[in-house]
LUMNU-546590 format. One record per residue (C-alpha): x negated, y negated, z; residue in three letters. Coordinates in steps of 0.02 Angstrom, whole numbers, plus 50000, padded with zeros to 5 digits. Each point is the difference from the previous one (the first is absolute). Layout:
N
X:Y:Z:ALA
...
***
This chain:
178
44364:45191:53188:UNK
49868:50056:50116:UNK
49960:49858:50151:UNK
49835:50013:50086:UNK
50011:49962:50166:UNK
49838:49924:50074:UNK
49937:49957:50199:UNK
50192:50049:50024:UNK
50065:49851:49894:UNK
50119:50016:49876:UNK
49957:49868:49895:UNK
50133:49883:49913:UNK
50022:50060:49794:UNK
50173:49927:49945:UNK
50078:49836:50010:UNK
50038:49925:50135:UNK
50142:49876:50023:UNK
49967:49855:50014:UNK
50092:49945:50148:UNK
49907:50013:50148:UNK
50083:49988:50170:UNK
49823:50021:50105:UNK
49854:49963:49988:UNK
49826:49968:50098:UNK
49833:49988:49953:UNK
49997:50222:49961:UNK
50174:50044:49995:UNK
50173:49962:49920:UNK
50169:50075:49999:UNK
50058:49991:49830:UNK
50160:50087:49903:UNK
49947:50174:49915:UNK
50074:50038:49832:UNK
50045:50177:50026:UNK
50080:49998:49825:UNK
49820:49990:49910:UNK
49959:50166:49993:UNK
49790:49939:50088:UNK
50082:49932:50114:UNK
50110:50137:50047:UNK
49862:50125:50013:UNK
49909:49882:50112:UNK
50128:50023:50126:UNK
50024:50183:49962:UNK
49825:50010:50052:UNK
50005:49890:50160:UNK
50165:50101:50061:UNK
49931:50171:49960:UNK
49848:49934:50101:UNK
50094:49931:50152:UNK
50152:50143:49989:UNK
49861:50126:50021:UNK
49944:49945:50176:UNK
50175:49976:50054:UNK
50057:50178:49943:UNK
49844:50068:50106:UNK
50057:49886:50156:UNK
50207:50054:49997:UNK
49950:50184:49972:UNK
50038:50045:49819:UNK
49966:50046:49833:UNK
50159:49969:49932:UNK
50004:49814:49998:UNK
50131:49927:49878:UNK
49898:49821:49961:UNK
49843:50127:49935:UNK
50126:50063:49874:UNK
50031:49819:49917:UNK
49905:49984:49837:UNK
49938:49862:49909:UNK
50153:49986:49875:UNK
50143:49993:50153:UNK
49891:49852:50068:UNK
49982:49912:49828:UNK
50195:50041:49979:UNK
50033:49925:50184:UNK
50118:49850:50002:UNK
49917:49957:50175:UNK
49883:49862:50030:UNK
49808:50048:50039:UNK
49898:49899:50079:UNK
49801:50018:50014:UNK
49903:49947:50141:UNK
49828:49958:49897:UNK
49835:49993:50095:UNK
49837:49967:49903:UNK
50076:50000:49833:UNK
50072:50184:50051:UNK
50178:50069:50055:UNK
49988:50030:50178:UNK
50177:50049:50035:UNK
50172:49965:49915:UNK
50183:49977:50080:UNK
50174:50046:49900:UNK
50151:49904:50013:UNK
50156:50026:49937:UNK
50130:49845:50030:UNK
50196:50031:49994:UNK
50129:49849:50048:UNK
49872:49936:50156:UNK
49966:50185:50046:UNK
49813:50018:49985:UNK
49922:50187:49996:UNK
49842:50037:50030:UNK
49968:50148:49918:UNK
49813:50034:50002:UNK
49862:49939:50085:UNK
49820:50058:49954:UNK
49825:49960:50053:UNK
49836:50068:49899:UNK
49921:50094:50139:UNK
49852:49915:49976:UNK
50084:49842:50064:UNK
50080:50092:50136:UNK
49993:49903:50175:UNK
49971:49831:49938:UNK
50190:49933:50028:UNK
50041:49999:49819:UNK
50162:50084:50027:UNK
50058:49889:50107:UNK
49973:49834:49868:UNK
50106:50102:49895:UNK
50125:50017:50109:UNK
50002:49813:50057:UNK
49984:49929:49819:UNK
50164:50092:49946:UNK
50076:49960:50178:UNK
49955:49809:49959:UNK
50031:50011:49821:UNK
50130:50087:49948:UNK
50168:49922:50039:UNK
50124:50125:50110:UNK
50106:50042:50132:UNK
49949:50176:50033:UNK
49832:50097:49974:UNK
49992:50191:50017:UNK
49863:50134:49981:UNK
50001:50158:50038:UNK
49824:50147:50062:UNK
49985:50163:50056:UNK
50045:49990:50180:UNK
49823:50057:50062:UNK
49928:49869:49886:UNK
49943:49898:50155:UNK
49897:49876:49907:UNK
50124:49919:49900:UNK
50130:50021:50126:UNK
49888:49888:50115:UNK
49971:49894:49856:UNK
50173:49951:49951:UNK
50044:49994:50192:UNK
49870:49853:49996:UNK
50087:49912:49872:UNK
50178:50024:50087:UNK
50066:50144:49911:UNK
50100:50104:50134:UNK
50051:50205:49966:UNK
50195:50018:49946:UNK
50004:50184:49945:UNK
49935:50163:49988:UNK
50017:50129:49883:UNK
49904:50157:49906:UNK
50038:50001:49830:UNK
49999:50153:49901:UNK
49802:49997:49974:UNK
49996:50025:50202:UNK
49902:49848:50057:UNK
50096:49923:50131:UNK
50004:49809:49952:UNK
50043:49849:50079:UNK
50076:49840:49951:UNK
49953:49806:50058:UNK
50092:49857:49979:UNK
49961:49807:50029:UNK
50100:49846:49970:UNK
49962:49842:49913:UNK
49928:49874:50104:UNK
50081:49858:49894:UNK
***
C-alpha cells in the first residue's frame, strides 16, 4: 500500500474505532486498530517519520524503533492510540497494561505537528484514563525533550542502563494519583 503524504499530513485511511476519548472542534484522541493491516501502516509511517528525527537528535543510525515494520505493529498486543488533528494522525501513544502496571512504550509525534503540546495530551489522557498504580517509560538518556516532558507530568528517573545496542537509556516512573 503506498500512502501519500500531503502538507505533512498523514491523512486517516482505515477505520477508526469508534470510541473516542477526546475531542475538540479539530482534534480527537481515538483507539488505533493496529491489527488492520491500513491502520498499521499508518503508524508505521508516523513512527518511521518521528523515529527519524529522534535518531538524528541521540546521535545514531542504529535506532531499534526504525527497525519495527508494519507486520510487528499489526501483530502488537499493545494499545495505540492516535492523536487526530484535521481529520489526520498527528501523533500516536502505546500502552501496554499488566495487573495496574501501565507501560508506556512509545510515544510519537508527526514532525509536522512537532511543538504544538500534542505529546503531552497523550501523556495526560492515558495518565487520566487508564486505571493504575504505576506508569513507566523509558528514552535515550540524552533525549532531553521527552525527559522534560514526562518530568512535567511527574514521572521521576529510577534507572540507568545501556543495553546491548549502546544507547544509554533511562527509566521514569509515576504513581497513580487515585
Amino acid at each position: 500500500m503506498l500512502l501519500i503524504v500531503t502538507n505533512g499530513c498523514l491523512p486517516i485511511i482505515g477505520p477508526l474505532e469508534s470510541n473516542v476519548k477526546y475531542e475538540s472542534r479539530s482534534s480527537m484522541i481515538t483507539t488505533l486498530d493496529n491489527s488492520n493491516e491500513e491502520v498499521a501502516n499508518q503508524i508505521f509511517t508516523v513512527f518511521q517519520r518521528s523515529y527519524k528525527i529522534e535518531a538524528q537528535l541521540i546521535g545514531t543510525l542504529n535506532f531499534p524503533p526504525l527497525l519495527r515494520s508494519v507486520k510487528d505493529i499489526e501483530n502488537s498486543k499493545t494499545q495505540f492510540y492516535g492523536f487526530i488533528e484535521n481529520e489526520c494522525i498527528a501523533a500516536i501513544i502505546e500502552i501496554a497494561i499488566e495487573e495496574q502496571h501501565l507501560d508506556i512504550n512509545s510515544l510519537t509525534v508527526d514532525p509536522s505537528y512537532f511543538r504544538k503540546g500534542i505529546a503531552g495530551k497523550l501523556i495526560s489522557f492515558v495518565l487520566e484514563a487508564i486505571e493504575f498504580s504505576e506508569a513507566i517509560v523509558e528514552t535515550a538518556v540524552v533525549n532531553l525533550p521527552a525527559i522534560n516532558l514526562y518530568k512535567k507530568h511527574g514521572f521521576v528517573e529510577f534507572k540507568r542502563w545501556t543495553p546491548s545496542h549502546g544507547i544509554e537509556k533511562v527509566a521514569m516512573s509515576v504513581e497513580s494519583a487515585l
